[in-house]
C-alpha positions as CSV (number, residue, x, y, z in Angstrom):
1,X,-11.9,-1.1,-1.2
2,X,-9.5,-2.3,-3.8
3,X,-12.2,-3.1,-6.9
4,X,-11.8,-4.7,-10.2
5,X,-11.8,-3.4,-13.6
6,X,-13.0,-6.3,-15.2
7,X,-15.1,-5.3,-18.3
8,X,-13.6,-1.8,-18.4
9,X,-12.0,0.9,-16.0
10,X,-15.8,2.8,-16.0
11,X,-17.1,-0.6,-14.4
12,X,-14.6,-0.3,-11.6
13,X,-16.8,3.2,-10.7
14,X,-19.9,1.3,-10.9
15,X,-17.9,-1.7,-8.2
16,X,-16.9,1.1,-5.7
17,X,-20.4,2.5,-6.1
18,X,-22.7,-0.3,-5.3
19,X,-20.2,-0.8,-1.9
20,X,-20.7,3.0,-0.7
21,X,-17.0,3.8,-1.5
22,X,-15.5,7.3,-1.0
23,X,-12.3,6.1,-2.3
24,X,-11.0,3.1,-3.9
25,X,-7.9,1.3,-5.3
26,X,-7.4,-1.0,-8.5
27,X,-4.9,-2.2,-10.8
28,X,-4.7,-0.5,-14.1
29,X,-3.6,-4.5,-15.8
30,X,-3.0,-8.0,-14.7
31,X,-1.0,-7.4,-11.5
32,X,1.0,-10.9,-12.7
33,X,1.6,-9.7,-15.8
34,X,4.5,-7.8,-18.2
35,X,1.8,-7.2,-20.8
36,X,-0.2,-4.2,-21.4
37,X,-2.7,-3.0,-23.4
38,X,-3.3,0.5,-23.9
39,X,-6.3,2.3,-22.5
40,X,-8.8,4.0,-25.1
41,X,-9.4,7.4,-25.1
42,X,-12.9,7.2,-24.4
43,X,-12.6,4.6,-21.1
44,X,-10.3,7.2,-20.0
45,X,-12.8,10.3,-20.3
46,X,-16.0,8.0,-19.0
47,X,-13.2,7.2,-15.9
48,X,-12.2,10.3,-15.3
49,X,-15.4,12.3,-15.5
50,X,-17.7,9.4,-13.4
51,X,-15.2,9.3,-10.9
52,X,-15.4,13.0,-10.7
53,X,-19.7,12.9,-10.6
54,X,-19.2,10.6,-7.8
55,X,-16.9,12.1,-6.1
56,X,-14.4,9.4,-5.4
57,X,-11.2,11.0,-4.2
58,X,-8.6,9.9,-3.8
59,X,-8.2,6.7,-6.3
60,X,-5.5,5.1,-6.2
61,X,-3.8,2.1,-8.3
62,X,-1.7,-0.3,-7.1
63,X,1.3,-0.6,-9.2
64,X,2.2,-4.8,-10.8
65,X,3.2,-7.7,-8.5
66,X,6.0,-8.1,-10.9
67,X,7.9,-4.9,-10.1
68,X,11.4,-5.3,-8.1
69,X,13.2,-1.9,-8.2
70,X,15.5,-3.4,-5.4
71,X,16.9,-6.4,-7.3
72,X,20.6,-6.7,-8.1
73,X,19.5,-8.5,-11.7
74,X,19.8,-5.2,-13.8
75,X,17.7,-6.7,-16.7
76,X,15.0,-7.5,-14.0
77,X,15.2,-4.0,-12.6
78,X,15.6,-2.1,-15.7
79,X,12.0,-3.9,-16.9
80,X,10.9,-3.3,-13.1
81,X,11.8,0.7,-14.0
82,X,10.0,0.8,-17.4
83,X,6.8,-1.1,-16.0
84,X,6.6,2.0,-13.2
85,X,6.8,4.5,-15.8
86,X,4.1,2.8,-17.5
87,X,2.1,2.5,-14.6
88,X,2.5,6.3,-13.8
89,X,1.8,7.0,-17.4
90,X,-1.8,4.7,-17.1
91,X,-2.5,6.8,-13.3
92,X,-2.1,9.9,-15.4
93,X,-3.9,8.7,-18.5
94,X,-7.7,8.1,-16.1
95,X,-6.7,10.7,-13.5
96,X,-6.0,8.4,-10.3
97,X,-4.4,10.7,-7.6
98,X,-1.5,7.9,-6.7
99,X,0.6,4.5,-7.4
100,X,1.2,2.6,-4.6
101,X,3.7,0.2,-5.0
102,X,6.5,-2.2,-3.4
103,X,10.1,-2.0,-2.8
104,X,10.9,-5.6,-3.7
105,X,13.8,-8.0,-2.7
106,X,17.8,-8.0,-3.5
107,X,17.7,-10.5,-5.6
108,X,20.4,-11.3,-8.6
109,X,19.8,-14.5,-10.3
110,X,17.2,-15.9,-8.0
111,X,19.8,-15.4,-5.0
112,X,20.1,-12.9,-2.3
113,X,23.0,-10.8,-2.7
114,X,26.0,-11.9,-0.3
115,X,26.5,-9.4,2.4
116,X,24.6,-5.7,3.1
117,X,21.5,-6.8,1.3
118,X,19.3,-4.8,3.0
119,X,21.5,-1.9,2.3
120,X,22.2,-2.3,-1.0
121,X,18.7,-3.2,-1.9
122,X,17.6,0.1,-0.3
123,X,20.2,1.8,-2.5
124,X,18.9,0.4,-6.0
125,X,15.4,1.0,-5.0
126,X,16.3,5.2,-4.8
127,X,18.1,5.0,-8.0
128,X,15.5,3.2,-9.6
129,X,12.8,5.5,-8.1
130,X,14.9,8.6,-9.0
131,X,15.0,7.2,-12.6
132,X,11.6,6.9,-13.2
133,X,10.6,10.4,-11.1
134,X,13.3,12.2,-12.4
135,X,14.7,15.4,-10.8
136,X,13.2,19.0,-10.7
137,X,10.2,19.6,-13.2
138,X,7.7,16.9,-12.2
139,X,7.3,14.3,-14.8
140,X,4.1,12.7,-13.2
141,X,0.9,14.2,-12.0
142,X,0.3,10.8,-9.6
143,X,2.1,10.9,-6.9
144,X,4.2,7.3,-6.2
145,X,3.6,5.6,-2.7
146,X,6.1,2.8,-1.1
147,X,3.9,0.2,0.8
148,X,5.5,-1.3,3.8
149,X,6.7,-5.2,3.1
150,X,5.7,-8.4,5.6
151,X,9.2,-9.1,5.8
152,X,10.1,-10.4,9.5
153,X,13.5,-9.0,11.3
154,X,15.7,-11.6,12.5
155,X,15.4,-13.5,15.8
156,X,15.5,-11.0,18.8
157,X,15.5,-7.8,16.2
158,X,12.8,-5.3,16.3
159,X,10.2,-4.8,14.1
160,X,11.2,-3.6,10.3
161,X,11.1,-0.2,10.9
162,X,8.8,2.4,9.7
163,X,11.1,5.0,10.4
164,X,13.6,3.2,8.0
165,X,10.9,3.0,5.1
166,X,9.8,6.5,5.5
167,X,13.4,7.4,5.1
168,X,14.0,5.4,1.8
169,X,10.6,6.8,0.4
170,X,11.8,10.7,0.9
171,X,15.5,10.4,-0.5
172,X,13.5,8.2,-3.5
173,X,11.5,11.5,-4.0
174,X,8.0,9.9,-3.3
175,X,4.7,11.7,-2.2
176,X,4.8,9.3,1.2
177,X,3.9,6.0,2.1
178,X,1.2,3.3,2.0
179,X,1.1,1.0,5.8
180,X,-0.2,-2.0,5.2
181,X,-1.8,-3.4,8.5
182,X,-0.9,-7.0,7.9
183,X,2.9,-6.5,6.5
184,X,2.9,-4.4,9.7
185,X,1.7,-7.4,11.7
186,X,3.9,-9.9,10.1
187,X,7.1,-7.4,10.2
188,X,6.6,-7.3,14.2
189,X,4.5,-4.7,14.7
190,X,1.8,-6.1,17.3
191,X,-0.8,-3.5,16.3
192,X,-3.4,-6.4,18.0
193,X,-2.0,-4.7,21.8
194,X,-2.3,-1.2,23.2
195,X,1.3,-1.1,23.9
196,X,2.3,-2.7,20.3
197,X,0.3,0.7,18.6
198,X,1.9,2.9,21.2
199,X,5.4,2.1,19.6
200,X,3.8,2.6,16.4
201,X,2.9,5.5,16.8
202,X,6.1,6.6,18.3
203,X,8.3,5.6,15.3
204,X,5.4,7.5,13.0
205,X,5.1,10.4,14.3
206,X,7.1,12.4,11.8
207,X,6.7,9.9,8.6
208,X,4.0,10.7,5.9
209,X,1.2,7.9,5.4
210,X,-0.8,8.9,2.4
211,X,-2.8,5.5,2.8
212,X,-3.5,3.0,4.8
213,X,-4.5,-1.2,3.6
214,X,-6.3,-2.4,6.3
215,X,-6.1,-6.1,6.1
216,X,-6.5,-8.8,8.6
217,X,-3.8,-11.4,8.8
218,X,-3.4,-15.0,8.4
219,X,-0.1,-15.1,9.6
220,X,0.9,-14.9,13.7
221,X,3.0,-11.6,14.3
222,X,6.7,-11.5,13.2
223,X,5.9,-14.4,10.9
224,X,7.0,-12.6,7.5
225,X,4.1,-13.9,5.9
226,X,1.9,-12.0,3.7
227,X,-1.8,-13.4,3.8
228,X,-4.6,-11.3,4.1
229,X,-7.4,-11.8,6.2
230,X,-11.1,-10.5,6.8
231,X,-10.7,-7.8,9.4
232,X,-11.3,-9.4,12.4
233,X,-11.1,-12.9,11.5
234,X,-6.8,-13.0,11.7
235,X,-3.9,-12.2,14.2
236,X,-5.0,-8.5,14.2
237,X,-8.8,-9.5,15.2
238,X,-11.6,-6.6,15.8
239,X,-10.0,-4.9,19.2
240,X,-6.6,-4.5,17.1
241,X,-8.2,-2.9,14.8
242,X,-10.0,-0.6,17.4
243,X,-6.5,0.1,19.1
244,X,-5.1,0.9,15.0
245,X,-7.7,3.5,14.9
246,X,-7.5,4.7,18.6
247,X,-4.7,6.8,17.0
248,X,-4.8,10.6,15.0
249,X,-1.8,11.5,13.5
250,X,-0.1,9.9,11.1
251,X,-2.5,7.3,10.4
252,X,-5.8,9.3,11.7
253,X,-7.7,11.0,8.6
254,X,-5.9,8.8,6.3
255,X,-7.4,7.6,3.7
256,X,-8.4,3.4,4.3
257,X,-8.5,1.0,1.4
258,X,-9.0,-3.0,1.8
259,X,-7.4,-5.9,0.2
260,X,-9.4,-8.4,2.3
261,X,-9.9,-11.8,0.0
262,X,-13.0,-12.3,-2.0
263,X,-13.9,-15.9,-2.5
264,X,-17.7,-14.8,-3.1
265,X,-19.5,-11.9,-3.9
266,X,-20.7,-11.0,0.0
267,X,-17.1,-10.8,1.0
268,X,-16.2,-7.2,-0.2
269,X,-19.7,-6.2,1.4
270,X,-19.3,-8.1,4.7
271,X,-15.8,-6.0,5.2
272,X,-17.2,-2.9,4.1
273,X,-19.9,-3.4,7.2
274,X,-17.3,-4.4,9.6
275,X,-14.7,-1.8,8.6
276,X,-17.7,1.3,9.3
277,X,-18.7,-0.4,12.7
278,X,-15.4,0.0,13.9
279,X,-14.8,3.4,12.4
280,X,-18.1,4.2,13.9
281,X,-17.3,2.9,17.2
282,X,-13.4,4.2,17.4
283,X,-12.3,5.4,20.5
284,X,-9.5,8.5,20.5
285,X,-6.3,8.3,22.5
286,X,-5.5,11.2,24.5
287,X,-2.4,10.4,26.1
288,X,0.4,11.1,23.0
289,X,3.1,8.5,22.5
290,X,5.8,8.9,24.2
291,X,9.5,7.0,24.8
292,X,8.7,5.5,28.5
């Protein structure tokens, strides 16, 4: 579950905690924010040593809202490329494990670049990346994650593919990738049907998912829209979920983290409950994907 750290990072333990947590995510600062403020020494060690007595593992933040690493604005992507740094610095500083985080949009000036967009927004997202990873001896101990988007193909296209991210995500020089169950849904994926997971799982099979966000969706499938639902209460609903999870490799074993909405304190809870009924009650696939 992706928990708060409202009133200190050790009170994000205690969150995680009180829902039964094995692993969890949070953000180390106001996700809508350029500001930081530094974490003390002490906050750090209580952290690291109570996530350790717990024994919450992996934990994972989930890097600003703000970031764009794809956009054409250089001042907006050189800011973009310090803010990573600094949220790689922070994963380090209270021993999470990884920074999840997204690719972002071409964008120059508040307009989409004219032509090749996707391409060239690809591009500046591996030179940012390889800027703030750098090249032989490992700067970080976190390991960076790029989260697939709920950006929808064009009429008639398939879905944004997996395949494609993966790709982007190794020549970056990052530990993987983070699949998002409702950008998945919204980018065409129709993980809701048997035959929608079967395709998938085809395109996965060689790509490596270091974590899964499983979110219901708002939005119907292919709708580019990225509003997260309780699990089964959106597009995905409770027997998509059960065909998601029908499947081992790459997403089987993974760790699961949600981002469902929390209007009220019982939410977080009631998702929890749902999420281990259906992990209880998965069913395995035995046939493996195939073309036909």
């Amino acid at each position: 579950m992706h928990v708060s750290i409202a009133g200190g990072f050790p009170k994000a333990l205690e969150r995680a905690r009180a829902l039964e947590c094995t692993t969890f995510q949070i953000f180390s600062h106001s996700p809508r924010s350029w500001q930081l403020a530094g974490i003390p020494e002490e906050e750090a060690r209580l952290f690291r040593a109570g996530r350790e007595k717990l024994a919450l593992d992996p934990v994972f933040i989930h890097a600003c809202y703000l970031l764009n690493l794809s956009s054409a604005n250089t001042a907006l992507r050189e800011k973009s490329v310090w803010m990573l740094k600094e949220e790689l610095n922070r994963a380090d500083t209270i021993g999470a494990d990884y920074v999840v985080v997204h690719s972002g949009r071409p964008v120059s000036d508040g307009k989409l670049v004219p032509g090749r967009e996707e391409d060239s927004a690809r591009l500046l997202f591996i030179e940012s990346v390889r800027s703030v990873l750098g090249r032989g001896k490992k700067r970080f101990k976190a390991g960076l994650l790029l989260e697939n988007t709920a950006a929808a193909p064009a009429p008639q296209m398939p879905p944004a593919s997996i395949e494609a991210l993966s790709r982007t995500a190794l020549e970056a020089g990052t530990a993987g990738i983070c699949f998002d169950t409702c950008h998945g849904f919204a980018s065409g994926y129709d993980i809701a049907s048997m035959e929608g997971m079967k395709l998938l799982a085809l395109q996965a099979q060689d790509v490596q998912v270091r974590l899964i966000h499983m979110n219901d969706s708002r939005g119907r499938l292919g709708s580019g829209m990225d509003r997260h639902e309780h699990l089964g209460k959106g597009g995905i609903g409770l027997e998509g979920f059960r065909n998601f999870l029908a499947f081992g490799p790459p997403f089987g074993g993974v760790p699961v983290i949600m981002e469902t909405p929390k209007k009220k304190e019982e939410d977080d809870p009631m998702n929890m409950r749902t999420a281990r009924e259906l992990l209880r009650g998965k069913r395995q696939v035995q046939e493996k994907p195939s073309g036909s």
